[in-house]
C-alpha positions, 0 to 999 in steps of 0.5 A: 500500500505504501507504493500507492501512496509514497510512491516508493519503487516498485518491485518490477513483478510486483507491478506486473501483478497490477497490470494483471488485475487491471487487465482480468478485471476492468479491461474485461468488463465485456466478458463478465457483463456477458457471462453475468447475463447467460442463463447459466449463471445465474443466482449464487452460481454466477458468483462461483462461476464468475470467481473462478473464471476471474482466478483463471484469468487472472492467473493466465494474463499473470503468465503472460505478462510474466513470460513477455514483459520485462523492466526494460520494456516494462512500461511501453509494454504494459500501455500496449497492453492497455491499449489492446483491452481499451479498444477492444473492450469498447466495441465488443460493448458498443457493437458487440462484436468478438476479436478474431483474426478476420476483425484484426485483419479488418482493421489493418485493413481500414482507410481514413474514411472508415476511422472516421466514421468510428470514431464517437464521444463515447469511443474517446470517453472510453479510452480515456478511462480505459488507457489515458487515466490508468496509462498516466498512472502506469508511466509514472511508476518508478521501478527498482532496478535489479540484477538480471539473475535475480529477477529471471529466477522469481520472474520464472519462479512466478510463471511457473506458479501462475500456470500452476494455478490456472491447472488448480482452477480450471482443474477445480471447476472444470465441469462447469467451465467446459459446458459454458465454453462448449455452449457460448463460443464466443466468450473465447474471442472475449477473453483481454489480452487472449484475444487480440494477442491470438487474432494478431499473432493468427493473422501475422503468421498466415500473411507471412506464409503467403508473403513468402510463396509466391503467386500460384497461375490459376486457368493457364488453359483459358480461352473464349468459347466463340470470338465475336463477329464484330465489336457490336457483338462483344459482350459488356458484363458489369459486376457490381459487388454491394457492400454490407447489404443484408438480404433481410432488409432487400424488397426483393427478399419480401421484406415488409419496406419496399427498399427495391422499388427499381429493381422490382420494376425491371423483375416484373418485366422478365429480364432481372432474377433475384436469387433468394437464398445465398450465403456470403462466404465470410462476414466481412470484406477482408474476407469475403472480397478474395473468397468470392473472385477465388476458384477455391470455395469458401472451405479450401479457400480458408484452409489454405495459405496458397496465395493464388490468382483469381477470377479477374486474371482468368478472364483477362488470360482469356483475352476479355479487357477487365476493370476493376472500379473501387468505392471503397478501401481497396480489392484486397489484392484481386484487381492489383494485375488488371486496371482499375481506378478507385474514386478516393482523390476524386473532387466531384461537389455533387457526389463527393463530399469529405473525402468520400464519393457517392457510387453514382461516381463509378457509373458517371465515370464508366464510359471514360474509364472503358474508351481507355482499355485496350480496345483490340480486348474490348472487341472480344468483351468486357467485364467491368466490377464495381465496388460499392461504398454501398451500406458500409457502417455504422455511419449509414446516413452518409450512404443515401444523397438527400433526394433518395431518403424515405425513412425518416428519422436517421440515426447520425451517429456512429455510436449505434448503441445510443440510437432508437433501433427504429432510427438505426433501421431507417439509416441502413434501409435508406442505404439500399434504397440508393443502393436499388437506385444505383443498380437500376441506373446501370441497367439502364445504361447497360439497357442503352448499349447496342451489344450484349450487356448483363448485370449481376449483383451480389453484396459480400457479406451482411449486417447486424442492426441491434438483433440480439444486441449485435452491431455491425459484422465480421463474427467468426462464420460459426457465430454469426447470425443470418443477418451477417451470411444471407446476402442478396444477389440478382442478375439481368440480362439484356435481349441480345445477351439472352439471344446471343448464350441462347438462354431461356428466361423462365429457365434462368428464372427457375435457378431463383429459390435453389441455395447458392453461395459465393462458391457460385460466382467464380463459375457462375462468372466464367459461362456468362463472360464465355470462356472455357478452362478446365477450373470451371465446375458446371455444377457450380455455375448457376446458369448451367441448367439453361445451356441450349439444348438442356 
């Protein structure tokens, strides 16, 4: 007690413990917020439960900080430390999302413009509490200075009792503990500094892996299965991959909203599909941007550390001019061998504002961008992706202009949690109202081309609004809930386009209720583009029940 109020010198694993019971208690308050609430735990056995589950933490953050922290790094370390159970602490309470490798990659990932939207009072207030307080205190310590053998021997002499209380703990209450665990995964990913360590260390290796072996050739065999008679014949395919759009809340879905009054129109006229039962292949854009476009499928995409080429060098192998139109924060490696072009520098004043740019940008610019290709591949076709900005949160005001919003009141923050739901919901559907907007107006202009154009759609993953009091996206695949996997997706065909693949609409129609996934788009891509390798699986392609002749 004397070291709090004299400020005598700290012995340097006497501190460690400090940090230690900071961390296992107030930098986990997620976790014991959550195991307070399960059914489990309830009455007299949530305070047993809870006590032994603090023992054990505290016992595993004492070995941890005992094997890796040492007096010369001491102070700088445990401020990272605080750092990591600060901010991972406030989103797991705000947004309820879990730390895993997929959500660290996420945020490596991130841009200026999705930090911005983060960013709230609360979240500051939160680090405040929770790094800059506790953080000043910390810094200010004075710590005694010991020989280096002394300190190694109590140093391990303490990790090895730590661990050895962590055996005794767990031994004593192992019962209870497994079937809590085996029941609610998720309190694994909730466990400070556990989490972030894991999810960091996890990612870093898997990179460095890939970084290290190089770049596997995928569809060295690609060609195109006809070439066209003349350029009026060469086919323009536009993909436009949504973001962060949920089917639960697609008017085509059947949701109670009409968030899809354009795309309903062109339905009724018979040349759009909307597929209504497909799942996403991650619940974030890290991971399901490289799934989608990768020949792999969802299950050998994620067990593997092969980097290898995707959907896009096959089509441009085959000799098909390909670009790639970013709205976003980037392709994440898929388009880095076609061209592309991103919108972030673009100053337009009617659809760009603070850095960040409107998706009508990317259909204003597309003409431009195609009379830049190269145009002896333009004769064979083209396949043109969009990347939308789309619903990306949680700021889902600045998703729809002014003239598209019909719901009203918005949420403007992006602190959701301190929203009225029903205002969270009028945000988000105003996103896919301007999302139905966009699409439809690229149809249109597909519409008014002369050759064969298409249009397929689909989002890469979804979105939680407060169900269950999940926020956001990016929960480990076994944990999300269906608001994050089932995803939208359509497909509209002009009449040149369904005379020239001799394509019956009411056969493509019939494909509208089958389960599909992101495993489809890779083979689904190849038939509508007309090119021929052996990658390409029939049974995967969507499309493959209305080849002429079947």
């Amino acid at each position: 007690m004397t070291s709090f109020l004299r400020n005598q010198p700290w012995h340097p694993t006497t501190l460690l413990w400090v940090l230690a019971l900071w961390l296992s208690t107030a930098g986990n308050l997620p976790l014991w917020l959550a195991v307070w609430q399960l059914p489990e735990t309830q009455g007299l056995k949530a305070l047993t439960t809870l006590g032994s589950l603090m023992l054990i933490l505290l016992s595993m953050v004492c070995g941890l900080l005992l094997l890796l922290v040492w007096p010369k790094w001491l102070k700088t370390v445990g401020l990272v430390f605080m750092a990591m159970a600060a901010a991972s602490s406030y989103f797991m309470l705000a947004y309820r999302v879990v730390i895993d490798p997929s959500m660290i990659a996420n945020v490596v990932q991130t841009d200026v413009r999705e930090v911005r939207d983060l960013l709230s009072w609360s979240m500051l207030g939160a680090l405040f509490l929770g790094l800059v307080l506790p953080g000043m205190w910390w810094w200010r310590q004075p710590v005694q200075q010991l020989p280096v053998k002394a300190l190694l021997l109590r140093q391990l002499g303490l990790l090895v009792l730590a661990w050895a209380l962590v055996f005794v703990f767990v031994w004593a209450s192992f019962q209870d503990l497994a079937s809590l665990m085996r029941n609610h995964t998720q309190l694994r990913y909730m466990a400070n500094p556990f989490n972030s360590v894991y999810a960091v260390t996890r990612l870093f290796v898997r990179q460095a892996s890939k970084v290290v072996k190089p770049l596997w050739p995928i569809g060295e065999d690609a060609k195109l299965l006809a070439m066209p008679a003349s350029a009026l014949e060469a086919p323009l395919i536009v993909l436009v991959v949504g973001e962060t759009v949920r089917a639960a809340n697609f008017g085509l879905s059947g949701y109670a909203r009409q968030t899809t009054p354009a795309l309903q129109k062109l339905k009724a006229q018979g040349d759009l599909v909307y597929f209504s039962n497909v799942s996403s292949c991650g619940t974030s854009t890290q991971t399901s941007l490289p799934c989608m476009f990768s020949h792999l499928g969802k299950t050998a995409f994620e067990n593997t550390d092969q980097p290898y080429e995707g959907l896009l060098d096959v089509l441009q192998r085959a000799g098909l001019a390909v670009l790639w139109m970013d709205n976003q924060s980037g392709c994440k490696g898929i388009c880095n061998r076609v061209a592309k072009w991103e919108t972030q520098a673009l100053k337009v004043p009617e659809l760009c504002q603070d850095g960040e740019c409107l998706d009508e940008i990317m259909l204003q610019e597309l003409p431009k961008r195609l009379a830049l290709l190269d145009p002896l591949k333009r004769a064979k076709g083209t396949v043109v992706v969009m990347h939308q900005m789309g619903s990306h949160g949680p700021a889902y005001y600045k998703r729809s202009p002014q003239a598209i919003k019909q719901f009203m009141p918005e949420c403007q923050s992006s602190a959701l949690q301190n929203c009225p739901a029903e205002q969270i919901v009028n945000a988000y559907d105003n996103s896919v109202l301007y999302a139905d907007h966009f699409v439809a107006q690229t149809v249109q202009w597909l519409e008014a081309q002369t050759r064969p154009t298409a249009l397929m759609y689909v989002s890469d993953h979804g979105e939680s609004l407060g169900e269950k009091g999940l926020y956001l996206h990016g929960m480990p695949y076994r944990l999300a809930p269906r608001e994050q996997t089932h995803v939208p997706m359509l497909a509209w065909l002009s009449k040149p386009m369904q005379q020239q693949r001799g394509w019956r609409m009411a056969c493509v129609q019939g494909q509208a209720e089958k389960p599909w996934s992101h495993d489809n788009l890779f083979h689904t891509m190849l038939d509508l583009s007309q090119v021929s390798t052996a990658l390409a699986k029939p049974a995967l392609n969507i499309f493959a029940a209305c080849a002429p002749g079947r």
